[in-house]
C-alpha positions as CSV (number, residue, x, y, z in Angstrom):
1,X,30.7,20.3,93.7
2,X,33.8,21.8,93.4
3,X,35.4,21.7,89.5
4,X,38.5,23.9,88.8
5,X,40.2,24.4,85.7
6,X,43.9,26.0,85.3
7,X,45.5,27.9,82.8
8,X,48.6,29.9,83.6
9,X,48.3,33.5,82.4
10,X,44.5,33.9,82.0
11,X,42.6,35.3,83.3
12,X,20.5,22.1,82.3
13,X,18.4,21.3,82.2
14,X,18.1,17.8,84.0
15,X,15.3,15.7,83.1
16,X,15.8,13.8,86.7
17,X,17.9,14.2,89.9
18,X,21.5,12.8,89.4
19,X,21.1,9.3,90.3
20,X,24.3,9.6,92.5
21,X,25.5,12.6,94.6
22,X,27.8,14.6,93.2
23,X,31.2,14.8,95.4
24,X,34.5,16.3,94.8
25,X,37.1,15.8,92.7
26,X,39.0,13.3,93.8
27,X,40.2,9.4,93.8
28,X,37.2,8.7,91.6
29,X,37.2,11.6,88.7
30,X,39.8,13.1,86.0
31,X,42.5,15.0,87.2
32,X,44.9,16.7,84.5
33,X,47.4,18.6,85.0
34,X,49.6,20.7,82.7
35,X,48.8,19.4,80.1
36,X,50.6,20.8,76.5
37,X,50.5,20.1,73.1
38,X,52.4,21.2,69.8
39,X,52.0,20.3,66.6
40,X,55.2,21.9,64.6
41,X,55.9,25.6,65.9
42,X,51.7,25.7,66.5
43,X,50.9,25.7,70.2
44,X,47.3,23.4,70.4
45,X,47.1,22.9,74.4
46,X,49.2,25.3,76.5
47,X,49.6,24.1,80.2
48,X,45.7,23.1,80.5
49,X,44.6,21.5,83.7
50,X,41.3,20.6,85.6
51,X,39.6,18.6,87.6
52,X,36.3,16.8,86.6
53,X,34.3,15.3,89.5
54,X,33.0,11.7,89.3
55,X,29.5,11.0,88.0
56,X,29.3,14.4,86.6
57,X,28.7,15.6,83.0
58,X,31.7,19.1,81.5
59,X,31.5,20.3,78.7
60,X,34.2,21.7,76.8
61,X,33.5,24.3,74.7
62,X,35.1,26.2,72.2
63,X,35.5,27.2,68.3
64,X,37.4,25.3,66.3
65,X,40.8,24.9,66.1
66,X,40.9,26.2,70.2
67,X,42.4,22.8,71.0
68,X,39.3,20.7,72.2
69,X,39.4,17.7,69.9
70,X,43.4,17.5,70.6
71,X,42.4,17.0,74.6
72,X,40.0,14.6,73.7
73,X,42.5,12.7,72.0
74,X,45.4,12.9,74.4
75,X,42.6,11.6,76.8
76,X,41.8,8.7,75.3
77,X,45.1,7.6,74.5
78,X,44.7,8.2,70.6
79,X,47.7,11.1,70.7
80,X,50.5,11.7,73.3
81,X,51.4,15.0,75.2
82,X,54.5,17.0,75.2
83,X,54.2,17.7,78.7
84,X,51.4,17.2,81.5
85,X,50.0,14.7,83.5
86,X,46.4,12.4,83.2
87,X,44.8,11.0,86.2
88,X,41.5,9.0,86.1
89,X,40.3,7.7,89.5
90,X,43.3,7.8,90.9
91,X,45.4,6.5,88.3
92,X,47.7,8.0,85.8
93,X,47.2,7.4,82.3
94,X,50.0,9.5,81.5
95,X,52.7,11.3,82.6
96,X,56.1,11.9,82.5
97,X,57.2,8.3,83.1
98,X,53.5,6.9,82.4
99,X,51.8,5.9,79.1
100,X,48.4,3.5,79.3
101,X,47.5,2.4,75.8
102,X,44.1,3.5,75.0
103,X,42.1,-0.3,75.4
104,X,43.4,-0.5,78.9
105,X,42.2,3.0,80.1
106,X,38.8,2.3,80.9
107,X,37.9,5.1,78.7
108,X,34.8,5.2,76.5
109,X,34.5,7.0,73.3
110,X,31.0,8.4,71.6
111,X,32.3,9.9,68.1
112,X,30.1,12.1,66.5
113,X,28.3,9.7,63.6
114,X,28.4,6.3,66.2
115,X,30.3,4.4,64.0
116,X,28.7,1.5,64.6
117,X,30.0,-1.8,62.7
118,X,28.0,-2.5,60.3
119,X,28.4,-6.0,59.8
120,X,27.4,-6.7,63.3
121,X,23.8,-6.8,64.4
122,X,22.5,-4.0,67.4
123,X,23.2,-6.7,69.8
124,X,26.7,-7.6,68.3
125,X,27.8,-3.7,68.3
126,X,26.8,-3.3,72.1
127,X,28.0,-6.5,73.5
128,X,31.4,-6.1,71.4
129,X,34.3,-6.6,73.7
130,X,32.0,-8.2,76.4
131,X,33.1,-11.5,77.7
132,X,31.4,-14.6,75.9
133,X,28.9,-16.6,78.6
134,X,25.4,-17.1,79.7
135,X,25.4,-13.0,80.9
136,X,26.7,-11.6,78.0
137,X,22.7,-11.3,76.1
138,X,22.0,-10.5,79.4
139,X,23.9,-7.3,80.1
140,X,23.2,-7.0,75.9
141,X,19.5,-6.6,76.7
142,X,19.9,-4.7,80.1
143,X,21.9,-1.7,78.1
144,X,19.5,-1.9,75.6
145,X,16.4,-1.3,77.6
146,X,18.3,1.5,79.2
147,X,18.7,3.5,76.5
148,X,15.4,2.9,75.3
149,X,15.8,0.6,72.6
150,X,14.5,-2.9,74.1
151,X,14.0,-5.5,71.5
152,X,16.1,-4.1,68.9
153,X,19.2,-6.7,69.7
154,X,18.4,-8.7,66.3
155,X,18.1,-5.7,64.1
156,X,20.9,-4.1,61.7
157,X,22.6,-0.8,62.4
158,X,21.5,0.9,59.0
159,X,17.8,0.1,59.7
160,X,18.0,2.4,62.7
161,X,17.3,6.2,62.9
162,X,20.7,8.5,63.2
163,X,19.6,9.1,67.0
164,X,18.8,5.1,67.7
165,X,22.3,4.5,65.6
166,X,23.9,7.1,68.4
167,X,21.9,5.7,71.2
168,X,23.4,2.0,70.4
169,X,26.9,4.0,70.2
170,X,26.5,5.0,73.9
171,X,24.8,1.3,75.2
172,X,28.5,-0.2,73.4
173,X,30.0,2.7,75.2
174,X,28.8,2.3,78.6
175,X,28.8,-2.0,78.4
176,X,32.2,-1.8,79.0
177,X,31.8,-0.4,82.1
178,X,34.3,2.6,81.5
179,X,35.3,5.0,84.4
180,X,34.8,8.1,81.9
181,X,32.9,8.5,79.1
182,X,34.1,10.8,75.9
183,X,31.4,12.3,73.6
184,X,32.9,13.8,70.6
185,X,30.2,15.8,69.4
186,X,27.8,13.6,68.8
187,X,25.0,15.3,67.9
188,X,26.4,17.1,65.0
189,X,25.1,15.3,62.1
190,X,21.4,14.7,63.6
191,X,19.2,17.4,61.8
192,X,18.3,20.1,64.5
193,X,14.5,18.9,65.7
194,X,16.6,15.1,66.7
195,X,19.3,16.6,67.8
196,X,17.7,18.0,70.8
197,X,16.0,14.8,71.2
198,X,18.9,12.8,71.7
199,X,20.6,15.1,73.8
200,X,18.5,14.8,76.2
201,X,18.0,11.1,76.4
202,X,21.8,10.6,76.0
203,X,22.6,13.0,79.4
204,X,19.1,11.0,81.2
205,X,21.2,7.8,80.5
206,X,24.5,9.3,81.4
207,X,22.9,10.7,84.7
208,X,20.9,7.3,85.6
209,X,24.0,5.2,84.9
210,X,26.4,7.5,87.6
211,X,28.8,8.0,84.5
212,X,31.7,10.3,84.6
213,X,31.7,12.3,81.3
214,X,33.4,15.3,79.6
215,X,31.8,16.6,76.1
216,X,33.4,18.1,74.0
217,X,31.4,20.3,71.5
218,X,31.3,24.0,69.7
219,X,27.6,24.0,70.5
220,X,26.7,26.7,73.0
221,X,23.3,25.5,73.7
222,X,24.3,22.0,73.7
223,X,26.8,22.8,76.6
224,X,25.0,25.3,78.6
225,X,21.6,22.9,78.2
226,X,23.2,19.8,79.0
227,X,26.2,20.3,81.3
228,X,27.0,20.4,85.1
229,X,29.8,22.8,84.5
230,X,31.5,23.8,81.3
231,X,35.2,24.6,80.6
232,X,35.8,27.5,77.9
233,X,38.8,26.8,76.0
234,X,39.9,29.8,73.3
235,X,43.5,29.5,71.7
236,X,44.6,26.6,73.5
237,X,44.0,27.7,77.2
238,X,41.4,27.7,79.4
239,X,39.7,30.7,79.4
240,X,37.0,30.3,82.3
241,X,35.2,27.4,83.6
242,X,31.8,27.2,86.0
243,X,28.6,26.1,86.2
244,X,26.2,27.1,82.1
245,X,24.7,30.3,84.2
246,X,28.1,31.7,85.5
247,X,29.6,32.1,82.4
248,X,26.6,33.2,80.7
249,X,26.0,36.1,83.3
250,X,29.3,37.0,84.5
251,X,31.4,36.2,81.7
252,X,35.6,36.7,82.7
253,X,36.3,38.4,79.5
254,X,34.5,39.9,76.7
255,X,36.1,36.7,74.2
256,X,34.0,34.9,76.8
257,X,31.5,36.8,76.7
258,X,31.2,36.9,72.9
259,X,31.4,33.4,72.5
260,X,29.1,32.0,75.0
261,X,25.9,33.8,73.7
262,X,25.1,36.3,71.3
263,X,26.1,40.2,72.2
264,X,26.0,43.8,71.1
265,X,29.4,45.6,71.7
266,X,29.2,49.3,72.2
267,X,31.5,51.7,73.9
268,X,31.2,53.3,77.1
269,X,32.9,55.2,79.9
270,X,32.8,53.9,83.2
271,X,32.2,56.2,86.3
272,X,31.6,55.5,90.0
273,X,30.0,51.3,88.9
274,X,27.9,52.7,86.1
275,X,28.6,53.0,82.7
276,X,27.3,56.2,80.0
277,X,26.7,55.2,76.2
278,X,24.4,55.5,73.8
279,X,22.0,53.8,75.6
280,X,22.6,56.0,78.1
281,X,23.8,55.6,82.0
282,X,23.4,52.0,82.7
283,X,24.6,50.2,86.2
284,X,27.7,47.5,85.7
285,X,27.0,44.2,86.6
286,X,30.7,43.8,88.1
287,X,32.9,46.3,89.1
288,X,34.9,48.1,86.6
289,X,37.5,50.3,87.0
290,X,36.8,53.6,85.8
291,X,38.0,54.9,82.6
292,X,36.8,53.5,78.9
293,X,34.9,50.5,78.5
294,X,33.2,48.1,76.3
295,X,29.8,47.1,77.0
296,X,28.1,43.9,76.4
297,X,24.6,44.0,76.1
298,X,22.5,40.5,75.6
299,X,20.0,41.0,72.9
300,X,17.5,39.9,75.4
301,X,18.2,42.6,77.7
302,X,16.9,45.3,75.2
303,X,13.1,45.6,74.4
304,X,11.0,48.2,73.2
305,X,10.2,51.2,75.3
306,X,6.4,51.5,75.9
307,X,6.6,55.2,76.2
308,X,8.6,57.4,74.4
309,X,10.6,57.6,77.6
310,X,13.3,54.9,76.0
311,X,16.3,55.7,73.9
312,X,15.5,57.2,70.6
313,X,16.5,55.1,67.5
314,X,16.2,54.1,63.9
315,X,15.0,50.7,62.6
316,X,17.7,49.4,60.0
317,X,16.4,45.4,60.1
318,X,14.2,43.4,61.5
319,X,14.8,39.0,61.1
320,X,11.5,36.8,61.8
321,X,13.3,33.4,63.5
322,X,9.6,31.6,64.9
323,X,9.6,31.9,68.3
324,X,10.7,35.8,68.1
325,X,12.3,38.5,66.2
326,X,15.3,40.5,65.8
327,X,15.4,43.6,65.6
328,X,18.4,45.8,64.5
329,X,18.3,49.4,65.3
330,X,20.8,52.5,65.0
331,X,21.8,54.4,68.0
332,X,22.5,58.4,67.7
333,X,25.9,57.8,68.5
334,X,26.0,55.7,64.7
335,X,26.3,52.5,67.0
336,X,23.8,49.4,66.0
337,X,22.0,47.7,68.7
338,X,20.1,44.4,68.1
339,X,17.2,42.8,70.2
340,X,14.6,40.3,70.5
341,X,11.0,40.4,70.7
342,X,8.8,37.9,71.1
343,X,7.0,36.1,67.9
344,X,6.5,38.0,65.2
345,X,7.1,42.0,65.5
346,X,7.3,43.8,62.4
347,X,9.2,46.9,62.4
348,X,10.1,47.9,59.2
349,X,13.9,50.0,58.1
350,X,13.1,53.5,58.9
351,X,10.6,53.1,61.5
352,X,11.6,55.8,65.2
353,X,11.2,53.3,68.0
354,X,12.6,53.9,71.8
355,X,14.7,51.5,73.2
356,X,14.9,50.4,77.1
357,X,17.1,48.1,78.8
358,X,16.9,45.7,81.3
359,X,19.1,45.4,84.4
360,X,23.1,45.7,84.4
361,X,25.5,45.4,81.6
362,X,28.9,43.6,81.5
363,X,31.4,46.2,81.3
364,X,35.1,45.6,80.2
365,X,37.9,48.0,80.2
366,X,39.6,49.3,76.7
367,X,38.2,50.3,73.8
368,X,36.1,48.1,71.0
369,X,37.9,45.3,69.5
370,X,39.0,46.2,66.2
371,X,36.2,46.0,63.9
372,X,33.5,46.5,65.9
């Protein structure tokens, strides 16, 4: 699969097999290019481009206000460009002498609450805009049973679940038979046990059904979970794009790096692809040019020694979460270092431990963001 994203200047878990291969970008996925967006003297998108493959699932990720929800909607047809160009399967939806209102851009939208009518039955919102005939409570019933909701056609929308309301939002969706499927965060107002839920079932349907999708969401575990590849977006540009482990691993830039997981910053100086800090000399997992560096430690890189060979340090906090704990500890150097251990390890403020650490660290040049 090959899925590139461009940005001048800048640097899943599958519950079953795709139902289709997987090919290259092309005649039958999205192609933008250049694509810009100002809103006053604010810059929103700033010359954005990539290429999503058919049948695949992206996610776009990013904080708010990076520009995500604007590319959704310049996508769908809901808000115009300044400059750039939209192709889906072969066909451009907008350009610089091109504009295809939104109904006629076999494009399908799954906003984040449904938004199912409510004065239409189950069967009524998924079979909207389907052509009246002997198939229509055919295809009706077909969707349904796909997305797991068989014999619901007669019921109303507010005596459904939030994740059956969503999952009738994505039969409506894909009824139409849309070449690309939009999900606008749609999991953001199911409580987090359902969430996951539905997240699942919703990218099993997407799979099963061959559909070309991009979500959009600020999620991190939604993205990396769910995605075939995911495009980070900070400040309007794209700021790196590959398959969930790539930019969890071998992040382009420590603002990748700190928003795709959780890290602890802590300054270094690199020497000969190794790295000396508090933690003392650790290997680099890329290669860094000599000099000053910040390091970016994952929290599950760091455990407790089991001899007093580890790094000596101080326990200032310690956070019980369920499934493990977290741990804050300061360094000699005055640094703080967090890390998680497994269910529930009690090590109260005070307490000596000894730190070790697990394989290489991502290592950037220049000192610790301000701050930090």
């Amino acid at each position: 699969m090959v899925i590139e994203f461009r940005s001048l200047g800048r640097a899943q878990r599958d519950r079953r097999p795709l139902a289709h291969p997987v090919v290259d970008g092309g005649a039958g996925g999205l192609v933008v290019d250049g694509l810009t967006k100002s809103f006053g003297r604010q810059r929103v998108l700033d010359d954005v481009g990539l290429t999503v493959p058919p049948r695949s699932i992206t996610a776009v990720l990013g904080p708010s206000g990076c520009g995500k929800t604007t590319m959704l909607r310049i996508l769908a047809g809901f808000e115009t460009a300044d400059a750039g160009q939209v192709r889906l399967a072969g066909r451009e939806l907008v350009g610089p002498r091109a504009w295809v209102a939104p109904q006629d851009r076999r494009i399908g939208l799954l906003p984040q609450e449904g938004a199912l009518f409510p004065h239409l039955s189950v069967g009524g919102n998924v079979g909207f805009g389907l052509p009246s005939g002997r198939d229509r409570a055919a295809a009706i019933d077909r969707w349904l049973e796909i997305v797991g909701l068989a014999g619901t056609a007669d019921r109303r929308p507010e005596q459904l679940s939030g994740g059956m309301q969503q999952r009738v939002a994505l039969a409506r969706a894909l009824a139409a038979d849309p070449a690309l499927i939009l999900l606008d965060e749609p999991f953001s107002s199911l409580d987090a046990a359902l969430r996951m839920t539905v997240r699942e079932e919703i990218a099993w349907v997407l799979r099963d059904a061959g559909t070309t999708a991009v979500l959009v969401t600020h999620d991190q575990a939604e993205a990396l979970s769910l995605a075939d590849a995911v495009v980070l977006l900070l400040g309007g540009r794209v700021e790196q794009v590959g398959p969930p482990a790539e930019l969890y691993h071998r992040p382009v830039s420590l603002a990748a790096a700190a928003f795709v997981g959780e890290i602890v910053e802590l300054a270094g100086i690199a020497s000969g692809g190794h790295v000396e800090s508090g933690l003392g000399r650790l290997p680099a997992r890329s290669p860094v040019a000599d000099g000053p560096v910040t390091i970016a430690l994952r929290p599950e890189q760091v455990s407790v020694a089991a001899s007093a060979a580890g790094v000596p340090v101080r326990v200032v906090e310690h956070r019980y979460y369920g499934p493990d704990t977290v741990i804050r500890a300061r360094l000699a150097s005055g640094e703080l270092v967090a890390m998680r251990t497994p269910g529930y390890a009690p090590r109260p403020p005070g307490d000596e431990i000894a730190l070790a650490v697990r394989g290489d660290v991502l290592a950037f040049a220049g000192q610790l963001r301000a701050g930090e």
